[in-house]
N, C-alpha and C positions, 0 to 999 in steps of 0.2 A: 583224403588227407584228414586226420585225427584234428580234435580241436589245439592241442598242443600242439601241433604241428604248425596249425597255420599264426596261432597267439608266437610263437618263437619266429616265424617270418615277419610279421608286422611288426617286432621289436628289435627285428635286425639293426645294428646301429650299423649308418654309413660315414664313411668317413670327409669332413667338412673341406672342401680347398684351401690349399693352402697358400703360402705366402707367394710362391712362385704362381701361381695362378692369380691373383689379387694383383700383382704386381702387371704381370702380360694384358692383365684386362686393362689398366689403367692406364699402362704404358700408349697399350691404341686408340686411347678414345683422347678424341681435342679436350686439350683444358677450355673452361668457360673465359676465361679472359687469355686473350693473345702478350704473349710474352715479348719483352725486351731487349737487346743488348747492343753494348755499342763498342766497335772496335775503333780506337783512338791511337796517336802518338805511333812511338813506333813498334811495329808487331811481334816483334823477336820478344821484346819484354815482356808480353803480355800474353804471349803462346799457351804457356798451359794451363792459367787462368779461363782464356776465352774457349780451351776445349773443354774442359769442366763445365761452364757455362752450357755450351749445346749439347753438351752428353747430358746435363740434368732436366734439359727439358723433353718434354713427350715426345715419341717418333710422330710423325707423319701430322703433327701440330703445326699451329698456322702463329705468326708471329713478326717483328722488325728488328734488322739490324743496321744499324747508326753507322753508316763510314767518316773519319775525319783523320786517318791514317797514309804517311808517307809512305809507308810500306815494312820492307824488312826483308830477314832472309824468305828464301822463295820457299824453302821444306816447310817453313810454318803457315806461307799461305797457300801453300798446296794442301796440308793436314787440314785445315781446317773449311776449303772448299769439299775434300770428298767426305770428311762429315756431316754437311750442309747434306750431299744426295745420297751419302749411305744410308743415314734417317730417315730420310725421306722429309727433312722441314720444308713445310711452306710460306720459304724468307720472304719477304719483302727488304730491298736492300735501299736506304736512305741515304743520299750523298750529303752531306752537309756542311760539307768544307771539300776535301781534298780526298782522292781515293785512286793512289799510283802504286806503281811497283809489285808487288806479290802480293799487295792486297787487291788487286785486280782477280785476283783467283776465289777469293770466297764470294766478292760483289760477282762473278759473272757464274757463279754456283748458285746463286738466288733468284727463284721462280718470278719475282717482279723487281724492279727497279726503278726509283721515283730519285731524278737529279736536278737540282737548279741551272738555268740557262750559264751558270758561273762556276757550275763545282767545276774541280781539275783533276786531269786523269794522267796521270806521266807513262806514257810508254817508255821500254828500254832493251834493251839486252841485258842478259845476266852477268852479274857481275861478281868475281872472287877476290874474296879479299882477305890475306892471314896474316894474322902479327906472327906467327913459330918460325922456326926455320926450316924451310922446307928441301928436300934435294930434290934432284932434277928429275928422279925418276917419277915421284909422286907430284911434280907439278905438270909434267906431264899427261896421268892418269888423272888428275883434275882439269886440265885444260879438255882432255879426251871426253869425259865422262860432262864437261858443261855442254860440250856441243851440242849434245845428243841430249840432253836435257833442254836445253834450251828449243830445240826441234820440238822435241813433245809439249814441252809447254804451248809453245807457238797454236800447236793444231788444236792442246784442249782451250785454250781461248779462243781461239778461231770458230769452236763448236760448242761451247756453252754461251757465247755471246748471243745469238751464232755472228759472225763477222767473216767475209770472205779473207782468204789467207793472203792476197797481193796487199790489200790494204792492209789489214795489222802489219804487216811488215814493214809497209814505209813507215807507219808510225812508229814501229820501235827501234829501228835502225835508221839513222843513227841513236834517235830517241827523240820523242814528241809531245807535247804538252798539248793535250785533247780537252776541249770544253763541253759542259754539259750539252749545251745547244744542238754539238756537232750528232753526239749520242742519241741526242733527241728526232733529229734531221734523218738519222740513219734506220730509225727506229728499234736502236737498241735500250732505251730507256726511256718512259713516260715522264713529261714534265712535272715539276714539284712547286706548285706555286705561292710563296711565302707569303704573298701578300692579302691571301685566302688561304690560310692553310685548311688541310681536311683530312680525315683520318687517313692512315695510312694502309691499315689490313682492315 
């Protein structure tokens, strides 16, 4: 190899990573500080705000999220439970008041759970409800289509709790007001002791 040969290899310019590479590295590595968010009130209103929220933080990051939510429609706490494991977060989920209805689906998406002997949990069946006017055919095809919704629901809380399926049933049929304690007894959730508080993640 000629000396210009090898001077024009050692000046080969290579080309620097770009944004799409910068971004994938950053995306996998934990942030230094564990992130926060809390799902309050009720959750219909607050749906694409709180997916915004977990889409902006890092995949497979470690973090808390605040329950003090009645619930809401079930599509939005269904959306933002398989957010929770499509990313792979590792939530810690905080009860701090009350955490019933569809928001049972992002709290039993979360890798830990820390509940006071007092927070509330409402079990239920699903429930449809339209101000339009509907005809008969299509309330029909929504009576049809909750049943079987409501079935799948049933089994992914049954398995992300995990919770055996005889039980979640009594409690959501007819419908049941479950206390942290019971959660705690069951060991489906770690006690949260306010009177000592201590970090959470």
């Amino acid at each position: 190899m000629s000396r210009f040969d090898r001077m024009q290899r050692r000046s080969r310019v290579r080309a620097y990573p770009g944004p799409a590479a910068a971004r994938k590295g950053s995306e996998d590595a934990a942030p230094s500080r564990p992130w926060e968010i809390a799902i309050c009130g009720e959750l219909t209103d607050k749906h694409g705000e709180l997916i915004d929220k977990l889409i902006e933080v890092p995949r497979r990051s470690a973090g808390t999220i605040y329950f003090d939510s009645c619930g809401g429609n079930v599509y939005a706490g269904l959306s933002l439970a398989t957010i929770i494991r499509l990313r792979g977060l590792r939530a810690t989920a905080v009860v701090t008041g009350e955490c019933s209805s569809s928001t049972l689906l992002p709290f039993a998406a979360c890798e830990k759970r820390l509940v006071t002997p007092v927070s509330t949990f409402l079990f239920h069946p699903l429930r449809w409800h339209s101000e339009e006017d509907v005809r008969i055919e299509e309330a029909t095809e929504w009576a049809r289509h909750f049943k079987d919704l409501e079935a799948d629901i049933d089994q992914l809380l049954s398995t992300l709790l995990p919770l055996d399926m005889p039980t979640l049933q009594t409690w959501t049929r007819p419908g049941r007001f479950v206390r942290g304690s019971e959660l705690i007894s069951r060991g489906l959730a770690e006690p949260l002791d306010i009177l000592h508080p201590r970090a959470a993640t």
